[in-house]
C-alpha positions, -999 to +999 in steps of 0.1 A: +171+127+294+140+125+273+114+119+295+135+149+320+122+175+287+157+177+274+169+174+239+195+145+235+222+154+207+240+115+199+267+113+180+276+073+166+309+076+151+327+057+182+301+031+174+301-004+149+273+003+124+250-024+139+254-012+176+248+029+163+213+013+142+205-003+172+210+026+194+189+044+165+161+024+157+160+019+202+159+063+206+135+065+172+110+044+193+112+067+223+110+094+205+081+088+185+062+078+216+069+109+227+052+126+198+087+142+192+110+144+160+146+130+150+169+151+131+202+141+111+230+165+126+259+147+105+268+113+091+264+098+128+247+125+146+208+131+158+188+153+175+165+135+193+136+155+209+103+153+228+075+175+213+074+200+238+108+205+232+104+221+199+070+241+207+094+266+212+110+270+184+145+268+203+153+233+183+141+242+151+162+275+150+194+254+161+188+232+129+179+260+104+215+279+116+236+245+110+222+243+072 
């Protein structure tokens, strides 16, 4: 999905806490290869997303309306 230009949005909740920082720590890497940024949605959920991806300014308007 990443490497396709699309945002990911993950929620962890379903998840034991060692498989949701795997899953984490796996997407961070991904993510930061990708020159992109990780934001906390909730307790268990990120926005993961490439670089290009918040050019636009789609992404960071999304965030600033959740706050």
């Amino acid at each position: 999905v990443l490497l396709e230009g699309r945002a990911l949005l993950a929620n962890f909740e379903r998840l034991s806490v060692e498989d949701a920082n795997y899953m984490l720590t796996f997407l961070s890497g991904a993510v930061y290869a990708l020159k992109g940024e990780v934001h906390k949605i909730h307790t268990r959920t990120f926005l993961f997303g490439s670089e290009d991806e918040y050019k636009d300014g789609t992404l960071m308007q999304y965030l600033k309306e959740r706050e």
